[in-house]
C-alpha positions in Angstrom: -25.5 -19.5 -56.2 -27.5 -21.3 -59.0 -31.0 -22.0 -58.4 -34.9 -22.0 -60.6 -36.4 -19.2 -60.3 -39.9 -17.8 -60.5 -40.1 -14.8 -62.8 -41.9 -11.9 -61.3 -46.0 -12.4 -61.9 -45.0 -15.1 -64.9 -45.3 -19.3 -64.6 -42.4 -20.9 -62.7 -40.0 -21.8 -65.2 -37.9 -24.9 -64.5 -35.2 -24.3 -67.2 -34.6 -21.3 -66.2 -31.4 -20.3 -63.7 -29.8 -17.5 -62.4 -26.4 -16.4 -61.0 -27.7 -13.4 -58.7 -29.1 -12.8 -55.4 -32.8 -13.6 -56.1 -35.0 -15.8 -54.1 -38.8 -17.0 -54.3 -40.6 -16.8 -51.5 -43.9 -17.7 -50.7 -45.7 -15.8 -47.4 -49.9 -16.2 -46.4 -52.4 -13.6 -46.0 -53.1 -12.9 -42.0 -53.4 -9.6 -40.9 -51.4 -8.2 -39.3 -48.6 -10.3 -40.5 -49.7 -10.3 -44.0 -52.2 -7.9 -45.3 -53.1 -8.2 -49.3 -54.6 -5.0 -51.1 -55.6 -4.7 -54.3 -52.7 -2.6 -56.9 -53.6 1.0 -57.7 -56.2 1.0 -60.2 -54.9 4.1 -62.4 -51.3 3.2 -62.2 -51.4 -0.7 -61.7 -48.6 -0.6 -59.1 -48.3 -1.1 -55.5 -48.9 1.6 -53.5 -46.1 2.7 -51.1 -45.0 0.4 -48.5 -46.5 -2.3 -49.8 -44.0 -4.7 -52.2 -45.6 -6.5 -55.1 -46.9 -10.3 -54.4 -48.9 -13.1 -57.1 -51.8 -15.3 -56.1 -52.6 -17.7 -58.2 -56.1 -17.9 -59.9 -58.4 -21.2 -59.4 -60.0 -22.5 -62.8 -62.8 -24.8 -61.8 -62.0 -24.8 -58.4 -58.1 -26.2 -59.0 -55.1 -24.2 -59.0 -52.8 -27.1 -60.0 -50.4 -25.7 -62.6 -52.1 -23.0 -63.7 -50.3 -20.5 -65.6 -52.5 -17.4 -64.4 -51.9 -15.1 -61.6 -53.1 -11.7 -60.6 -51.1 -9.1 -59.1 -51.5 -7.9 -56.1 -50.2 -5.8 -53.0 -48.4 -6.8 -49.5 -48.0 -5.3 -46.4 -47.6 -5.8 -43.3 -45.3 -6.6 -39.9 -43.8 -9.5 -41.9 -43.3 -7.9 -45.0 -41.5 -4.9 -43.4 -39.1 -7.6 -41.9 -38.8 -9.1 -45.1 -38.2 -5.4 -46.2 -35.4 -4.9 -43.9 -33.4 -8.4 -44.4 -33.3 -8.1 -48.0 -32.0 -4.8 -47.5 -29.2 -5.8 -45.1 -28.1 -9.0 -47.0 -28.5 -7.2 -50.3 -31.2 -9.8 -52.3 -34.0 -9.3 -54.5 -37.4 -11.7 -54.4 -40.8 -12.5 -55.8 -43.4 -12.8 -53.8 -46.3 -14.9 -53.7 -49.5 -16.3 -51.7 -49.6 -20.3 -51.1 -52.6 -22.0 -52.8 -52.3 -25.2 -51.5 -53.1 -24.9 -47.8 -52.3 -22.5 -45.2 -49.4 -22.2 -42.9 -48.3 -26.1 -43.2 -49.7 -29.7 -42.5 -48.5 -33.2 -42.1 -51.3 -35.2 -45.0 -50.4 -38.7 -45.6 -46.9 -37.6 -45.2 -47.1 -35.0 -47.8 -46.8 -31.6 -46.3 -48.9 -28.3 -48.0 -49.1 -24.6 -46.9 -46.1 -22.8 -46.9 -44.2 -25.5 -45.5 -45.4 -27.6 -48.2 -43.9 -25.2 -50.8 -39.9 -25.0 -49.3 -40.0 -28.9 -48.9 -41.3 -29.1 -52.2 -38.8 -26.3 -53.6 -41.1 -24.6 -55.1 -40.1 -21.3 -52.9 -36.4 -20.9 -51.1 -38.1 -18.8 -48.2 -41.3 -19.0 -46.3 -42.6 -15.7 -44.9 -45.5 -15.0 -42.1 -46.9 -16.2 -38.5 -45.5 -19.7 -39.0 -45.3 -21.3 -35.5 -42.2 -23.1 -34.7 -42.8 -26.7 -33.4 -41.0 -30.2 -33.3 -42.5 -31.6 -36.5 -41.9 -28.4 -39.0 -38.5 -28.5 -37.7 -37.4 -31.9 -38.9 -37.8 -30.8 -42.7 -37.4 -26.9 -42.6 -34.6 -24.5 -40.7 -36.0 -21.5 -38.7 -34.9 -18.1 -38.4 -34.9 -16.8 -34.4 -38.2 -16.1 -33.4 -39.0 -12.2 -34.0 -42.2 -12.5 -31.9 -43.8 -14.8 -28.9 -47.1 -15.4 -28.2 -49.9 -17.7 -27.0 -53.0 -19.6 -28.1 -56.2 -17.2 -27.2 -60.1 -17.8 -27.3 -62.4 -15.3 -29.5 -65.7 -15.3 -28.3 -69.1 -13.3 -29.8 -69.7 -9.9 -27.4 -72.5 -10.3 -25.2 -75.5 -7.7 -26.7 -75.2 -6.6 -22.9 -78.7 -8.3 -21.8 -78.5 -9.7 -18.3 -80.5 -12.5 -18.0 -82.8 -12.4 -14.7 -81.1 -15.8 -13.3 -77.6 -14.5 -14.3 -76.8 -14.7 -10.3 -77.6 -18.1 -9.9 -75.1 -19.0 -12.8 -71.9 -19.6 -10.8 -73.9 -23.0 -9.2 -76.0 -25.6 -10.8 -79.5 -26.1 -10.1 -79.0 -28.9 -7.7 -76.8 -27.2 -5.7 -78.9 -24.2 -5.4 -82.0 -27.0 -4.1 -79.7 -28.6 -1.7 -77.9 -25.5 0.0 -81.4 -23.6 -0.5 -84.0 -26.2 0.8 -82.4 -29.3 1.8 -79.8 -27.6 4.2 -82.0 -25.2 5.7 -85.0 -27.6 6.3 -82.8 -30.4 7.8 -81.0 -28.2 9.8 -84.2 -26.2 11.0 -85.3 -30.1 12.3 -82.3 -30.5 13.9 -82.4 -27.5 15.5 -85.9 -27.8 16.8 -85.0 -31.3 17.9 -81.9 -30.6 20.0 -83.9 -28.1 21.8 -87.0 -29.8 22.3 -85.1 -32.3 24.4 -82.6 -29.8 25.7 -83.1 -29.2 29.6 -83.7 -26.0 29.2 -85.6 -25.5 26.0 -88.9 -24.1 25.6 -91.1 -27.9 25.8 -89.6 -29.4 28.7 -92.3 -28.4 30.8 -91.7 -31.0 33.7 -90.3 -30.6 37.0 -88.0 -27.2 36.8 -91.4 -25.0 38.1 -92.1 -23.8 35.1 -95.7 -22.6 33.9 -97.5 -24.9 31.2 -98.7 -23.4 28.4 -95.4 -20.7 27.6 -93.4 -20.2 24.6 -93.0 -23.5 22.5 -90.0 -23.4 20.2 -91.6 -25.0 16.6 -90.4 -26.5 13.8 -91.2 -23.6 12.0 -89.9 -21.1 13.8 -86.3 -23.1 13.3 -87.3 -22.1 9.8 -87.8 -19.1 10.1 -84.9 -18.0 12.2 -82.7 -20.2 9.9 -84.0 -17.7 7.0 -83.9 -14.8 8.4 -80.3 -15.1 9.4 -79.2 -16.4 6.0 -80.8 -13.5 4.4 -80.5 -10.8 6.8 -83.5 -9.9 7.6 -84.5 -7.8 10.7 -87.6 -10.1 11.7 -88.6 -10.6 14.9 -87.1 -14.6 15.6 -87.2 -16.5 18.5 -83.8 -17.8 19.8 -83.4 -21.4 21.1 -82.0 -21.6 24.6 -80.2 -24.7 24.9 -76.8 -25.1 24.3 -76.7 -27.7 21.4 -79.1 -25.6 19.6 -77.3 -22.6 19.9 -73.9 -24.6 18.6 -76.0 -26.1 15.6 -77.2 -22.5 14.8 -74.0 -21.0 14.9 -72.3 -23.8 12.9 -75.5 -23.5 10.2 -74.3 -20.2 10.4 -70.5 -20.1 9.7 -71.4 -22.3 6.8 -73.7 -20.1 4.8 -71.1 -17.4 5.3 -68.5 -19.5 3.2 -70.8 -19.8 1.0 -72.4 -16.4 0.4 -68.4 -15.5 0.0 -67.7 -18.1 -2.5 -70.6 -17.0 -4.5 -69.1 -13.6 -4.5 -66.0 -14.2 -4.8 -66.6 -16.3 -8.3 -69.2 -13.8 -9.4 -66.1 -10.9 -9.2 -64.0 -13.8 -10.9 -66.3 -13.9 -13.7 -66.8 -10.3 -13.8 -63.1 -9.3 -14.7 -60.3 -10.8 -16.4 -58.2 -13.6 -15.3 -54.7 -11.5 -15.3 -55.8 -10.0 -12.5 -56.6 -12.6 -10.4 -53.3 -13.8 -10.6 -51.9 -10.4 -9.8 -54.2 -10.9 -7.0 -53.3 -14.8 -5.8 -49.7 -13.4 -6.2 -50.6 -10.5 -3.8 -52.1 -13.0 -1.5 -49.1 -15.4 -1.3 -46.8 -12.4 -0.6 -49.2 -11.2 1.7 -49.1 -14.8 3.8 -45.6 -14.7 4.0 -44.9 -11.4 5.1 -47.5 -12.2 7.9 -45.8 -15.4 8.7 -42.7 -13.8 8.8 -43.6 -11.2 10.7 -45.5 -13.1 13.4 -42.3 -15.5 13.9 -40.1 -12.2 14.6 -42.5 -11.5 16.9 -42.9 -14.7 18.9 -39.3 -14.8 18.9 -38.9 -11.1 20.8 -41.8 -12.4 23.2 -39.7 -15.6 24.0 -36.6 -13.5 24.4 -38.3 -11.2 26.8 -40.3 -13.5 28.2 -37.6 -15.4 29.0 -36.5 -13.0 32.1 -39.8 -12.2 33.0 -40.9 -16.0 33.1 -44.9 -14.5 33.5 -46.5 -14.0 30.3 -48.9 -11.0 30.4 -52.1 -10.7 29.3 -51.3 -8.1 26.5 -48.6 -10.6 25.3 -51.2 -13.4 24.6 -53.4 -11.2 22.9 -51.3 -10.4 20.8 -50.5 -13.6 19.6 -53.6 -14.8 19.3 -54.4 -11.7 17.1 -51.4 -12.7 15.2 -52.6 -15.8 14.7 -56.2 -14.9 13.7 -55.1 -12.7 11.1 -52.7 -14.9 9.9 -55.6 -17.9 9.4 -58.0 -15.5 7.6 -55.3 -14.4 5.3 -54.9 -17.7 4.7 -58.5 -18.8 4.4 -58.7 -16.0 1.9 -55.4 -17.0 -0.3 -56.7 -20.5 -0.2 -60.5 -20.0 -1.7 -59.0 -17.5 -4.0 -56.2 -20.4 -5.4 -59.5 -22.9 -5.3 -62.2 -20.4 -7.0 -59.5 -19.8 -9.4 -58.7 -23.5 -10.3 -62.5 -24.1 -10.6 -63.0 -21.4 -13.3 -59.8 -23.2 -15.1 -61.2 -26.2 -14.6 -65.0 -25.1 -15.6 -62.9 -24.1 -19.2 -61.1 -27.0 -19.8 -64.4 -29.3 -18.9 -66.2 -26.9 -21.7 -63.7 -27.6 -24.5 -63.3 -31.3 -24.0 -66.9 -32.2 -22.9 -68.9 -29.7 -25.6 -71.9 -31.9 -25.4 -73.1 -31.7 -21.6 -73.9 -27.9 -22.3 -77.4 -27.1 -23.7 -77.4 -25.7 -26.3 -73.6 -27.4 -27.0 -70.3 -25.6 -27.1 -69.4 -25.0 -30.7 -65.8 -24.2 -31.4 -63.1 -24.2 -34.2 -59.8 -22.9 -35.3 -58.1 -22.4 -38.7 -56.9 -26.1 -39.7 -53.2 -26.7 -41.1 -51.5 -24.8 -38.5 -50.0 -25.5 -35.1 -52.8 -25.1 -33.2 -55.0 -28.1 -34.9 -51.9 -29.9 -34.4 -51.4 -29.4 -31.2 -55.1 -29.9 -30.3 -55.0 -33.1 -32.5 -51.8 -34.9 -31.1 -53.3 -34.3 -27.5 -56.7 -34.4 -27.5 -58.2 -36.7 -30.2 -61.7 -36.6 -29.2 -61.8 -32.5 -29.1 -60.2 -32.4 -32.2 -62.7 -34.6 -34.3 -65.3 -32.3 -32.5 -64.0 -29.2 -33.7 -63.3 -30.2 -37.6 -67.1 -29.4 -38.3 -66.9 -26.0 -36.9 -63.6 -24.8 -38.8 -63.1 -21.4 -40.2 -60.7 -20.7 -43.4 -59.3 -17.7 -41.7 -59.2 -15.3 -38.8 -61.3 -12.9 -40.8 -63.9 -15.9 -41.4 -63.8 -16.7 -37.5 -64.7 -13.1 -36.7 -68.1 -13.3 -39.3 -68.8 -16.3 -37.9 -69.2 -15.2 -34.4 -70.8 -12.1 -35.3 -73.5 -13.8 -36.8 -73.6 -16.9 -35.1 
């Protein structure tokens, strides 16, 4: 095959053709991919297992044309690919670092980066982490993908200081006033209310042949029962004795529960990683079906025996309606699990898209040209035009960046 070559570590000649197997290609430093060392300074070679590569030297802060290039060293899980296939197919190459962007973007319809370099045919081959989307696709071929992986989130390690409000986190302020103050008080009134005009509650001294003057049932006592069972404290309380009250208590109760478990259960959430709560939702759902399945097995032997007996016994109805218990907690549990775990989700997305509303604001980046802008960009404009400011040139740059701030 006849094509232009670029002479090893020399100016791209454009006269210039050869008959053999040898092909330009053009990779991007990004470790581990594509790691660049400096050559041996005694010897001026590449050390072994690294293959010789050219970067191109900026003069007055433009590559353009320029003739000179350094030598240098690459390495890497790309590079031993590379390492292999030429091997196998039997071609030699010269290698070289892209100037002109970084892995490849769209600009005014003019593509840079690597993908920038085989439109342009400046290289035959393209080397490194380039992610395989739609848009690349229509003007470059792909080999099969050698490795799949996902968009993650660096973020700065906590020094390991645990602020002194650090539990009231998984709730806003409000909340905290409402559940906290609100709740309790208003409830307390209600309570004292339903069982000051309760037949049987401490101030309805009329008729029944009760002594004046005995135990009253205040507003603040309400209080402090209401407190003392949220917290559970061993104070001495006094109970209401009407029936309403009792109910209201109970219910005041039941409620607080839910939400001393959600505050729990999001606290553990936050605590460990998100791969296991799946593991854990998954465990959950499995969990709920085997129950269910199990329980209609069982009400199906109880109607087959029950059947000939016709009198269902006591210990059969227990059973069932142990059954059934368990099989609503598990449930209860599986479903604030599933709703904690959509809330954190949710609580991430809401930070990304709506930086602003945090104090001080969410700052975030990526490395631009690459499918990940893209992505970010095609989908969510407003994000994106946020983010530009706080761009890094590389992963290494990222890392600096969040060490220091």
């Amino acid at each position: 095959m006849k094509y232009h070559v670029w002479p090893r570590f020399e100016l791209y000649s454009g006269t210039e053709e050869r008959d053999d197997e040898h092909l330009s290609i053009v990779t991007l430093e990004e470790a581990p991919f594509v790691i660049v060392e400096d050559v041996d300074p005694l010897s001026g070679t590449c050390m072994r297992n690294t293959v010789p590569c050219r970067k191109q030297l900026k003069i007055n802060n433009q590559t353009g044309d320029s003739p000179l290039y350094i030598k240098r060293c690459c390495k890497g899980f790309c590079i031993d690919i590379l390492k292999k296939i030429a091997k196998s197919v039997k071609f030699t190459y010269d290698l070289y670092l892209v100037t002109n962007g970084k892995h490849g973007k769209k600009i005014n319809g003019t593509w840079n980066g690597m993908v920038g370099e085989v439109v342009e045919k400046n290289a035959h081959m393209a080397v490194g982490s380039l992610t395989i989307n739609e848009e690349r696709s229509e003007v470059i071929d792909f080999s099969v993908p050698f490795i799949e992986t996902g968009i993650s989130v660096m973020v700065s390690r906590s020094n390991g200081t645990v602020s002194p409000s650090a539990f009231l986190e998984p709730f806003s302020a409000d909340v905290w006033v409402m559940m906290f103050v609100m709740l309790l008080i208003v409830s307390a009134v209600a309570v004292f209310v339903f069982e000051y005009f309760s037949p049987v509650g401490y101030n309805r001294c009329l008729a029944d042949g009760r002594e004046p003057g005995g135990p009253s049932f205040t507003i603040g006592k309400a209080i402090w029962l209401l407190w003392g069972l949220v917290f559970n404290n061993s104070v001495p309380v006094q109970n209401p004795k009407g029936t309403t009250s009792k109910i209201m208590v109970c219910i005041i109760i039941v409620i607080m529960i839910i939400f001393i478990i959600v505050i729990i259960i999001i606290m553990i959430i936050i605590i460990i990683i998100l791969v296991i709560i799946i593991i854990i939702a998954i465990i959950m759902i499995i969990i709920i079906v085997v129950v269910i399945i199990i329980s209609i097995i069982i009400i199906i032997i109880i109607i087959i025996i029950t059947t000939t007996i016709i009198i269902i016994t006591t210990t059969i109805i227990i059973i069932i309606i142990i059954i059934i218990i368990i099989t609503i907690v598990v449930i209860i549990i599986a479903i604030t699990i599933t709703i904690v775990f959509i809330t954190i989700i949710t609580m991430i997305i809401i930070t990304f898209q709506r930086p602003n509303d945090f104090s001080p604001p969410f700052r975030f980046g990526t490395v631009p040209n690459g499918s990940t802008e893209r992505n970010i960009r095609n989908n969510y404009k407003e994000m994106h035009s946020y983010m530009t400011t706080f761009h890094q040139k590389n992963v290494d740059e990222a890392l600096q960046s969040l060490k220091t701030g």
